[in-house]
N, CA, C and O atoms as a GROMACS GRO file, in nm:
protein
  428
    1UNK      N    1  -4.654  -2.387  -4.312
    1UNK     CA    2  -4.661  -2.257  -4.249
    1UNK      C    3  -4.787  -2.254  -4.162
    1UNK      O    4  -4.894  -2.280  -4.216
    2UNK      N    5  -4.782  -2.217  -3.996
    2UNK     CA    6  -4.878  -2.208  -3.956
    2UNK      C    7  -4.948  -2.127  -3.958
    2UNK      O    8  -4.903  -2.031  -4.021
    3UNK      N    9  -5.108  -2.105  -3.893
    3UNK     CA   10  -5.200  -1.998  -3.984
    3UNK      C   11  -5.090  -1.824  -3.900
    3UNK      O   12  -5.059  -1.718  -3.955
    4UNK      N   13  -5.070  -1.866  -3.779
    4UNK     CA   14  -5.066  -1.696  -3.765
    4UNK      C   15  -4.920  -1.643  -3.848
    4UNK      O   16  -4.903  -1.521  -3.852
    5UNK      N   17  -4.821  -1.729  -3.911
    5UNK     CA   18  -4.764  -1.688  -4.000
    5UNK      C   19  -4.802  -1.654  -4.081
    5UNK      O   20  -4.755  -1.542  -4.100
    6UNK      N   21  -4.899  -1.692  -4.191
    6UNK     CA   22  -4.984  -1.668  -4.281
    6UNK      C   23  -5.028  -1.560  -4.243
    6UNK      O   24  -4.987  -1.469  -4.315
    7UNK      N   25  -5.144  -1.501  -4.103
    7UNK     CA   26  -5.158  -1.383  -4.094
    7UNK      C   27  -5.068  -1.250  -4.108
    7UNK      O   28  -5.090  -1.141  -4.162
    8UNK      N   29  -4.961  -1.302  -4.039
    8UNK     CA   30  -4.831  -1.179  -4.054
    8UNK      C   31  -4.842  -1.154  -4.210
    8UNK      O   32  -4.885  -1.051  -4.260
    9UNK      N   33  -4.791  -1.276  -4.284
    9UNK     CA   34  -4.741  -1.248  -4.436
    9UNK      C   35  -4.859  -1.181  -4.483
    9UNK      O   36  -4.821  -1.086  -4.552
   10UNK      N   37  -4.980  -1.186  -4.478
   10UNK     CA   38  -5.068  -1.130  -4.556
   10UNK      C   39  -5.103  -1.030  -4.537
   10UNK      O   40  -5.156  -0.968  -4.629
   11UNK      N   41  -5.084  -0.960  -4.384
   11UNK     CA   42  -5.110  -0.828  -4.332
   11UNK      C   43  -4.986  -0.749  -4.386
   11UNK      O   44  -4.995  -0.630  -4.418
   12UNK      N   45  -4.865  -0.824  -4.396
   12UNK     CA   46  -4.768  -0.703  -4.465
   12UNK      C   47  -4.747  -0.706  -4.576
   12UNK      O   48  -4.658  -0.636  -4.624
   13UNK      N   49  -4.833  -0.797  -4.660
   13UNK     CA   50  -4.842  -0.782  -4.818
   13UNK      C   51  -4.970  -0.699  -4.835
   13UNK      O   52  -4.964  -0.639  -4.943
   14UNK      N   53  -5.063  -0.678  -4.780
   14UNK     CA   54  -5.165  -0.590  -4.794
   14UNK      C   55  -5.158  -0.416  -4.733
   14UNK      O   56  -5.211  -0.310  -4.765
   15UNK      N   57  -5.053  -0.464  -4.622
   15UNK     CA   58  -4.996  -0.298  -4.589
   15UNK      C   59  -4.919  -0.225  -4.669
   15UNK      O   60  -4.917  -0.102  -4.674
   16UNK      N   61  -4.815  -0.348  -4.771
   16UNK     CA   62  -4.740  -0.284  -4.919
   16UNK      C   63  -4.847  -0.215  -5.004
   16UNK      O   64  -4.842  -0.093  -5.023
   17UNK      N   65  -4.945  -0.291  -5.055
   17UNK     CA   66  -5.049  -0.255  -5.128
   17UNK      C   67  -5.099  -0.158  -5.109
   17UNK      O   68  -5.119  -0.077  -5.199
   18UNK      N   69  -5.132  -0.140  -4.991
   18UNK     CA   70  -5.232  -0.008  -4.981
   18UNK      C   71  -5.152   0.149  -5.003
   18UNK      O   72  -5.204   0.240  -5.068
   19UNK      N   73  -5.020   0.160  -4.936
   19UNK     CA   74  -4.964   0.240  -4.970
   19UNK      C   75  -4.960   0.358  -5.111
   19UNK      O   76  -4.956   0.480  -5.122
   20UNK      N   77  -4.965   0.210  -5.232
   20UNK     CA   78  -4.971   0.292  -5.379
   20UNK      C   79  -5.133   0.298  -5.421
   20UNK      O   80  -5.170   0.335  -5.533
   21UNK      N   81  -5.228   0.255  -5.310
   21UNK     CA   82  -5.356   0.263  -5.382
   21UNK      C   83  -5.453   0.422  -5.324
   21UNK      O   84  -5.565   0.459  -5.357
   22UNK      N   85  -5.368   0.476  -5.243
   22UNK     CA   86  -5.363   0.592  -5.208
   22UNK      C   87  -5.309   0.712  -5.238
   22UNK      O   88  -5.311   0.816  -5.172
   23UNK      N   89  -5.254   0.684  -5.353
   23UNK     CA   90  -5.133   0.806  -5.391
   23UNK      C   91  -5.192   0.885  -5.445
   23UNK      O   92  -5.294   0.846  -5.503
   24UNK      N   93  -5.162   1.011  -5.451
   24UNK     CA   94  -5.236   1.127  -5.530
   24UNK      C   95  -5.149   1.114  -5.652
   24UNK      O   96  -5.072   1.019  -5.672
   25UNK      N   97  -5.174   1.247  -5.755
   25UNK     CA   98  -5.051   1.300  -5.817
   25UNK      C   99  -4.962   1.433  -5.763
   25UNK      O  100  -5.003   1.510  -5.676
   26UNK      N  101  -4.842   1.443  -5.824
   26UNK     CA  102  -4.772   1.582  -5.792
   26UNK      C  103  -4.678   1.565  -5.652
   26UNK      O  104  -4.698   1.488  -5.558
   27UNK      N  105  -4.591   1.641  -5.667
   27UNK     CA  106  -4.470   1.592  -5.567
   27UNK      C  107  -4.505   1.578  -5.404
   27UNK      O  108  -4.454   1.510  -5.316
   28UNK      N  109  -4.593   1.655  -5.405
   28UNK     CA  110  -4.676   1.658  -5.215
   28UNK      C  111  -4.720   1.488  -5.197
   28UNK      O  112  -4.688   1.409  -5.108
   29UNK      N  113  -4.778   1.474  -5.279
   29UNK     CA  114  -4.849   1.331  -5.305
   29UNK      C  115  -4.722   1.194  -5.288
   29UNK      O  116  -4.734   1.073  -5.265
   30UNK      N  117  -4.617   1.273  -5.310
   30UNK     CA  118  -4.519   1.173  -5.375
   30UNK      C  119  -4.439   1.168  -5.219
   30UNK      O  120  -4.419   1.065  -5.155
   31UNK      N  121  -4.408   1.284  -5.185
   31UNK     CA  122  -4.350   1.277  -5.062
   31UNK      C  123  -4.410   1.225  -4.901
   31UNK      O  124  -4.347   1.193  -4.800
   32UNK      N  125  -4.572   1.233  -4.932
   32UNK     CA  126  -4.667   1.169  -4.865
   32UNK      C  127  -4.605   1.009  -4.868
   32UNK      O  128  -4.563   0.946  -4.770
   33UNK      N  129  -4.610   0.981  -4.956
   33UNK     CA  130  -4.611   0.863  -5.013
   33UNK      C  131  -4.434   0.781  -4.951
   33UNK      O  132  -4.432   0.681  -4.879
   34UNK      N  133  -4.346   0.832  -4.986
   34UNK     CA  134  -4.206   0.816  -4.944
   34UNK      C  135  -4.229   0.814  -4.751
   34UNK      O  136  -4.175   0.730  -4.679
   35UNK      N  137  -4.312   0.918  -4.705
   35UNK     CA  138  -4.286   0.939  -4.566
   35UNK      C  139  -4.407   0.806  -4.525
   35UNK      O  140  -4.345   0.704  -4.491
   36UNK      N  141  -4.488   0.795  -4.524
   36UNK     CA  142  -4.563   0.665  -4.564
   36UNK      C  143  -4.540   0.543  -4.526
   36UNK      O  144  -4.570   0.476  -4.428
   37UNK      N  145  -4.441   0.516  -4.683
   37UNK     CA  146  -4.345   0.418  -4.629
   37UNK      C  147  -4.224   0.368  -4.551
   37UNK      O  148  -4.200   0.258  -4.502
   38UNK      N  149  -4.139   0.508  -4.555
   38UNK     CA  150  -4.042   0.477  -4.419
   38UNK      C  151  -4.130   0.466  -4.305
   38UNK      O  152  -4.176   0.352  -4.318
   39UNK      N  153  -4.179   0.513  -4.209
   39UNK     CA  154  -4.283   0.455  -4.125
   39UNK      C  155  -4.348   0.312  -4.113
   39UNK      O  156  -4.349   0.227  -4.024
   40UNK      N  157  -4.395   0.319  -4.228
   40UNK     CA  158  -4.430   0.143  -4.215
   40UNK      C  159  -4.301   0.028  -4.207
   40UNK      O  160  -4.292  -0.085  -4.159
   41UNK      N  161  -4.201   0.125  -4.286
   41UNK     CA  162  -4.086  -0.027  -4.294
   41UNK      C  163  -4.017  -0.005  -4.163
   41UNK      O  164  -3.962  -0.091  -4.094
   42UNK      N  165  -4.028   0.134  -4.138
   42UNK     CA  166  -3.972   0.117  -3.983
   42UNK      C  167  -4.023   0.037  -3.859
   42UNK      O  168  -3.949  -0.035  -3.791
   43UNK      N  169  -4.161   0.058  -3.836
   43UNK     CA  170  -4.226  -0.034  -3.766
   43UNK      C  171  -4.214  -0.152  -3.794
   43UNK      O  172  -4.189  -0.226  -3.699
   44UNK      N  173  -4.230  -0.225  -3.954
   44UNK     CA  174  -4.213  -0.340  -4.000
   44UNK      C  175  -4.076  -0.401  -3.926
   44UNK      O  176  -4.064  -0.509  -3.869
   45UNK      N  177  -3.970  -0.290  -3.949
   45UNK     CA  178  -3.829  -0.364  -3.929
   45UNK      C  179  -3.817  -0.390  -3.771
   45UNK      O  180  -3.738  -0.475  -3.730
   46UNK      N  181  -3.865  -0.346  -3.718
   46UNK     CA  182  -3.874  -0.316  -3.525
   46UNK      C  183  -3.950  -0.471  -3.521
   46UNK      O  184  -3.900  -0.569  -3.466
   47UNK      N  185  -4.054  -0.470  -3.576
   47UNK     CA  186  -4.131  -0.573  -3.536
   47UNK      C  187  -4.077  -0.716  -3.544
   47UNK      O  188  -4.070  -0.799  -3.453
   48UNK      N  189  -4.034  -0.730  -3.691
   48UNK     CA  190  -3.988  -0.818  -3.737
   48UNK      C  191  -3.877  -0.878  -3.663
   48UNK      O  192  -3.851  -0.998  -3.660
   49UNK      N  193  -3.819  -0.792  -3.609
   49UNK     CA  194  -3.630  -0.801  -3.548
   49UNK      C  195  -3.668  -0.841  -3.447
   49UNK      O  196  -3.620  -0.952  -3.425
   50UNK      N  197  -3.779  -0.783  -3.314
   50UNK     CA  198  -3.783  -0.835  -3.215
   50UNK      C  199  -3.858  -0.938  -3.204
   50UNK      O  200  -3.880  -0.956  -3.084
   51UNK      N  201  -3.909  -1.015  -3.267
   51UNK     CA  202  -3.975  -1.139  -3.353
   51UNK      C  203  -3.912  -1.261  -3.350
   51UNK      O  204  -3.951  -1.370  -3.311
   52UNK      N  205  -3.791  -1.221  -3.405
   52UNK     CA  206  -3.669  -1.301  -3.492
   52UNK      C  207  -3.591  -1.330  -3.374
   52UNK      O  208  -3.581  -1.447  -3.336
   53UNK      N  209  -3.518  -1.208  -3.293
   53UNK     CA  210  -3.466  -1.237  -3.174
   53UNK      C  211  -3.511  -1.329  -3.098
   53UNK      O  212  -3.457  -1.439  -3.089
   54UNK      N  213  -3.641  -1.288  -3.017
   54UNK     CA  214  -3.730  -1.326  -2.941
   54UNK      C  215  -3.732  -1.496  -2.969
   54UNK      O  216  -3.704  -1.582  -2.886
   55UNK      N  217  -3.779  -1.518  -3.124
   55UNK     CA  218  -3.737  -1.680  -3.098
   55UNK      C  219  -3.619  -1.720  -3.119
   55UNK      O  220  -3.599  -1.832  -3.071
   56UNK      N  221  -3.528  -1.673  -3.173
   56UNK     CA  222  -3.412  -1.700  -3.161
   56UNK      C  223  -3.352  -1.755  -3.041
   56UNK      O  224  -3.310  -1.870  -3.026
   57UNK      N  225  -3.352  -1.634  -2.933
   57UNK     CA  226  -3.290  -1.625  -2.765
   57UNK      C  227  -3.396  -1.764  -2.718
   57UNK      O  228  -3.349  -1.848  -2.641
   58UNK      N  229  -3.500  -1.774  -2.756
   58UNK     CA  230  -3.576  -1.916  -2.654
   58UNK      C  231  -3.529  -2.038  -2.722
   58UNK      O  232  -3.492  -2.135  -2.655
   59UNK      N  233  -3.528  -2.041  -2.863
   59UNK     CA  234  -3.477  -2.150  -2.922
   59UNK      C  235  -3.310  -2.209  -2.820
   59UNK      O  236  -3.299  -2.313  -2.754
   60UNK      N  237  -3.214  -2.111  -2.839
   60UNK     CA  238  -3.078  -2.132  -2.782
   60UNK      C  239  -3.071  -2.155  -2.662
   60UNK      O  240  -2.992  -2.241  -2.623
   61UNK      N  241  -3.164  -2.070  -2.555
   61UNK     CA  242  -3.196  -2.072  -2.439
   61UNK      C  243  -3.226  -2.247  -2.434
   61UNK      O  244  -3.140  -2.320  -2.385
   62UNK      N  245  -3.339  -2.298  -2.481
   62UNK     CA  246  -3.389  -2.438  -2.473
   62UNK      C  247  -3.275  -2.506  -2.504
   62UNK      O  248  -3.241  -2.586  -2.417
   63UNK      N  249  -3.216  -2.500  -2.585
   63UNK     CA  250  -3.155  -2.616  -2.629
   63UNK      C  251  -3.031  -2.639  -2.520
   63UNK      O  252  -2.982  -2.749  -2.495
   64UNK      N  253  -2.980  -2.485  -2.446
   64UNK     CA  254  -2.874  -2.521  -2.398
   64UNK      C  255  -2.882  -2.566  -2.226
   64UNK      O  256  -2.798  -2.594  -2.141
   65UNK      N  257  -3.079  -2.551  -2.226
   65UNK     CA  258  -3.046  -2.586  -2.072
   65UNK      C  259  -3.165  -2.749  -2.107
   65UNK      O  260  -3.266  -2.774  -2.041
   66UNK      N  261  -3.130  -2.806  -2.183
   66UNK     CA  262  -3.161  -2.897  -2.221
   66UNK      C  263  -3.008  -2.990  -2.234
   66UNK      O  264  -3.001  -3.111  -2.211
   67UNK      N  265  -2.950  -2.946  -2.256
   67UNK     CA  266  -2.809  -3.007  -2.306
   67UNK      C  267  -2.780  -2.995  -2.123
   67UNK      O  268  -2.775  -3.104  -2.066
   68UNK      N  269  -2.764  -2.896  -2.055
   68UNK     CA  270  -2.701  -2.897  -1.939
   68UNK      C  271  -2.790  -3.031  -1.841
   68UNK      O  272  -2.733  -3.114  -1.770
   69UNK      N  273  -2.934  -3.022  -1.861
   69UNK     CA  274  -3.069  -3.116  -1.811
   69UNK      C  275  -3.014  -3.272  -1.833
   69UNK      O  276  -3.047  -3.371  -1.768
   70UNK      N  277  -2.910  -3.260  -1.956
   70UNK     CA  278  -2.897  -3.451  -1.987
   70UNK      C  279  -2.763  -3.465  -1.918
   70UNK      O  280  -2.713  -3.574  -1.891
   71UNK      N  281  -2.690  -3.313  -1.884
   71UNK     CA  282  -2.513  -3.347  -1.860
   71UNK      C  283  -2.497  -3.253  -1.793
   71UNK      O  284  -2.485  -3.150  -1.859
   72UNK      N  285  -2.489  -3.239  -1.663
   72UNK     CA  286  -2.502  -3.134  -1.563
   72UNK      C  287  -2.377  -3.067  -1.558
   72UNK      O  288  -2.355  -2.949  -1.530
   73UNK      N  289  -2.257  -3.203  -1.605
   73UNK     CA  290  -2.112  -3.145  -1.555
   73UNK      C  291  -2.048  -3.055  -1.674
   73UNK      O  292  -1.928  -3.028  -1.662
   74UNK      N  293  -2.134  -2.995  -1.815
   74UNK     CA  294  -2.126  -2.985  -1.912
   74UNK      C  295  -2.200  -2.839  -1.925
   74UNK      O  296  -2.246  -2.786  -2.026
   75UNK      N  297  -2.195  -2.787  -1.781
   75UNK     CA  298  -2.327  -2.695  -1.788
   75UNK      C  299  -2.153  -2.553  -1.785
   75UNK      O  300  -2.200  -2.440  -1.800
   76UNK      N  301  -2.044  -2.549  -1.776
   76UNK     CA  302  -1.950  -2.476  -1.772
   76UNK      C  303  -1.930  -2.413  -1.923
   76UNK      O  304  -1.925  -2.293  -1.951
   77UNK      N  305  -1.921  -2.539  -2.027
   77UNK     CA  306  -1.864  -2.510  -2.107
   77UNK      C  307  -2.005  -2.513  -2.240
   77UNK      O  308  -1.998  -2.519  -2.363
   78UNK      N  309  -2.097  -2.506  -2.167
   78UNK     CA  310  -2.267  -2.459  -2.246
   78UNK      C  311  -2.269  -2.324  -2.216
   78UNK      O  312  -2.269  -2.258  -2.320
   79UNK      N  313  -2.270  -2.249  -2.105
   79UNK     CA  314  -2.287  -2.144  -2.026
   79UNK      C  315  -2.229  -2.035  -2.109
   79UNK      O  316  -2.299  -1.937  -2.138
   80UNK      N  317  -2.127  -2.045  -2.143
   80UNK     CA  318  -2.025  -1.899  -2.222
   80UNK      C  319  -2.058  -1.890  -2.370
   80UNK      O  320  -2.033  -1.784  -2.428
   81UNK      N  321  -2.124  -2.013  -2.451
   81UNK     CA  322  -2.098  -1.991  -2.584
   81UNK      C  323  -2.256  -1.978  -2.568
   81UNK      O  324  -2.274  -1.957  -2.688
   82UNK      N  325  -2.369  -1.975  -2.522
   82UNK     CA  326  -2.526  -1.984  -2.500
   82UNK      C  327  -2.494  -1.834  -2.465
   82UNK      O  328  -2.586  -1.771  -2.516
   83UNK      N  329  -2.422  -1.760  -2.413
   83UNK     CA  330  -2.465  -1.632  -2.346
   83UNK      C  331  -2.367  -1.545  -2.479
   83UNK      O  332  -2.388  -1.429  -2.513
   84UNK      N  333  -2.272  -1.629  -2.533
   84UNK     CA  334  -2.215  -1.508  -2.662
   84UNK      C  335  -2.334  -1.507  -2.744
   84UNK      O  336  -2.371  -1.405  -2.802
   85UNK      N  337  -2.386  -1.602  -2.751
   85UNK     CA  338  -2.478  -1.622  -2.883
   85UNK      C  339  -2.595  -1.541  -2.870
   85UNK      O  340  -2.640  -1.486  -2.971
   86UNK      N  341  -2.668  -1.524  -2.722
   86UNK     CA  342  -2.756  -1.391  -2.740
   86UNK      C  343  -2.710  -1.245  -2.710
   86UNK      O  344  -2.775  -1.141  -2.718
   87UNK      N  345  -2.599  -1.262  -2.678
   87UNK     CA  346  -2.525  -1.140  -2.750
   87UNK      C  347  -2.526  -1.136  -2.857
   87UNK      O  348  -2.577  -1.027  -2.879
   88UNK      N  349  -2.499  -1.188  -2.965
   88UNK     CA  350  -2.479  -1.173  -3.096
   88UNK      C  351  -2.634  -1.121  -3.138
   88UNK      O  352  -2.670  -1.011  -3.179
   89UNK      N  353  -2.696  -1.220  -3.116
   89UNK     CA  354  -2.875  -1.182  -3.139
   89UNK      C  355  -2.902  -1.100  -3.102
   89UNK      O  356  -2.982  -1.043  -3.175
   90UNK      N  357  -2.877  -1.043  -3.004
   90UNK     CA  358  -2.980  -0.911  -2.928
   90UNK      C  359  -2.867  -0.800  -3.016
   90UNK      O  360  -2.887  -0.680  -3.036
   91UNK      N  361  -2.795  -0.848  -3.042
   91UNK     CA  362  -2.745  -0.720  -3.157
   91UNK      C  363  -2.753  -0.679  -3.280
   91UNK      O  364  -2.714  -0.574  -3.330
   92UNK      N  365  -2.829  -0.813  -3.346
   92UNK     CA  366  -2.902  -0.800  -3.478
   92UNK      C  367  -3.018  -0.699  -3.430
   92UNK      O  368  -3.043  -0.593  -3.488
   93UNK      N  369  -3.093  -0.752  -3.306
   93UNK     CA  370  -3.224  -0.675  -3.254
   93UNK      C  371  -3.161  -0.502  -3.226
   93UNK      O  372  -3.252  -0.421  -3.207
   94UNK      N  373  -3.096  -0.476  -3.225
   94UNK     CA  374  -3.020  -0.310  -3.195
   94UNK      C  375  -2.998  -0.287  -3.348
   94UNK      O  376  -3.080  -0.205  -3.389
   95UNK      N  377  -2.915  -0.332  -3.446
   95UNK     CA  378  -2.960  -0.299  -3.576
   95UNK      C  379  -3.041  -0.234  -3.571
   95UNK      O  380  -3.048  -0.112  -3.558
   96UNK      N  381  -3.142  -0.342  -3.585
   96UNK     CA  382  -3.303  -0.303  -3.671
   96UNK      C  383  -3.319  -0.217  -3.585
   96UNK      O  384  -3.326  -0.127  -3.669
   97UNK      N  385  -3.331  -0.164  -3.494
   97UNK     CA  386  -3.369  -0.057  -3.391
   97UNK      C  387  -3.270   0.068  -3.426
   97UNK      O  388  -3.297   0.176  -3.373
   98UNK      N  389  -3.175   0.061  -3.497
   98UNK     CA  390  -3.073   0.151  -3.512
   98UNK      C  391  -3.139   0.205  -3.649
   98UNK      O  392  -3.148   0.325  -3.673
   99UNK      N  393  -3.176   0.122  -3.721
   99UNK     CA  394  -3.241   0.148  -3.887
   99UNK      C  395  -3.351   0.215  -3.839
   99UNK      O  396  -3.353   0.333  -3.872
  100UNK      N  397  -3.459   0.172  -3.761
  100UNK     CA  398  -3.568   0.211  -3.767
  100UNK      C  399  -3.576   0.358  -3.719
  100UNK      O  400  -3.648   0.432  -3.786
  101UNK      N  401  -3.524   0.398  -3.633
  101UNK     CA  402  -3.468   0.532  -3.599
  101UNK      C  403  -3.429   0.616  -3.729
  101UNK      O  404  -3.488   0.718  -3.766
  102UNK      N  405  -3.303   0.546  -3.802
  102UNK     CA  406  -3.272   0.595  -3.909
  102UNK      C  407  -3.403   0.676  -4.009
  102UNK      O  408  -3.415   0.789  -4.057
  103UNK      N  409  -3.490   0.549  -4.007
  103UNK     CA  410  -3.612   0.587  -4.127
  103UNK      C  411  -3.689   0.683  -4.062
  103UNK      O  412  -3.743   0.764  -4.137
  104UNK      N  413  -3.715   0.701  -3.898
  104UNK     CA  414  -3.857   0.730  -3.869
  104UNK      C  415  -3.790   0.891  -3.868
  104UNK      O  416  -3.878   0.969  -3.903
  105UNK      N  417  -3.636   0.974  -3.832
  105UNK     CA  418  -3.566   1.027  -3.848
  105UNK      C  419  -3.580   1.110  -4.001
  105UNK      O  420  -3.590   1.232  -3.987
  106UNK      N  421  -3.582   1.073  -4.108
  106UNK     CA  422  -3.653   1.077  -4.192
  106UNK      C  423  -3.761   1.152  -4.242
  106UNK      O  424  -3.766   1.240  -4.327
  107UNK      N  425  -3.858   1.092  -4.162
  107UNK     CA  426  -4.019   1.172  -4.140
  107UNK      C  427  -4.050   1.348  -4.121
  107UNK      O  428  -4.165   1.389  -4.107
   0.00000   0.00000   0.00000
């Protein structure tokens, strides 16, 4: 794992944490606490998704104009299944954007 992975993981295991080290008592406290965390997982989920996409679409992107780079005449039948496929991805990325709404909606 490289270090700025490591940074991510540890910044959102310490953003879990802090959440319950702030809690009051009594239901105000509690609902603080609930609104809190939808917010954070919403941002979390936004972040994460366009993250995931983001290398996703360059990964497929590379590989398929890499494949067209060794076989030019091959660039027809790369072209349609490279462009379904970040369709498919950029629609996981609308999900999480659909959720995160959901949660911040919520608030």
């Amino acid at each position: 794992m490289n270090r700025i992975a490591r940074v991510v993981v540890m910044s959102v295991v310490l953003m879990c944490l802090a959440v319950p080290a702030f809690a009051a008592e009594g239901a105000a406290a509690n609902e603080f606490t609930m609104k809190t965390g939808a917010a954070i997982g919403a941002g979390i989920a936004i972040a994460l998704a366009a993250f995931g996409g983001a290398i996703g679409q360059g990964r497929s992107v590379a590989a398929a104009l890499e494949g067209i780079a060794r076989n030019p005449e091959a660039s027809g039948k790369v072209l349609v299944p490279m462009i379904l496929g970040l369709a498919l991805i950029e629609s996981l990325v609308i999900y999480a954007l659909i959720i995160a709404f959901q949660l911040s909606g919520k608030l």
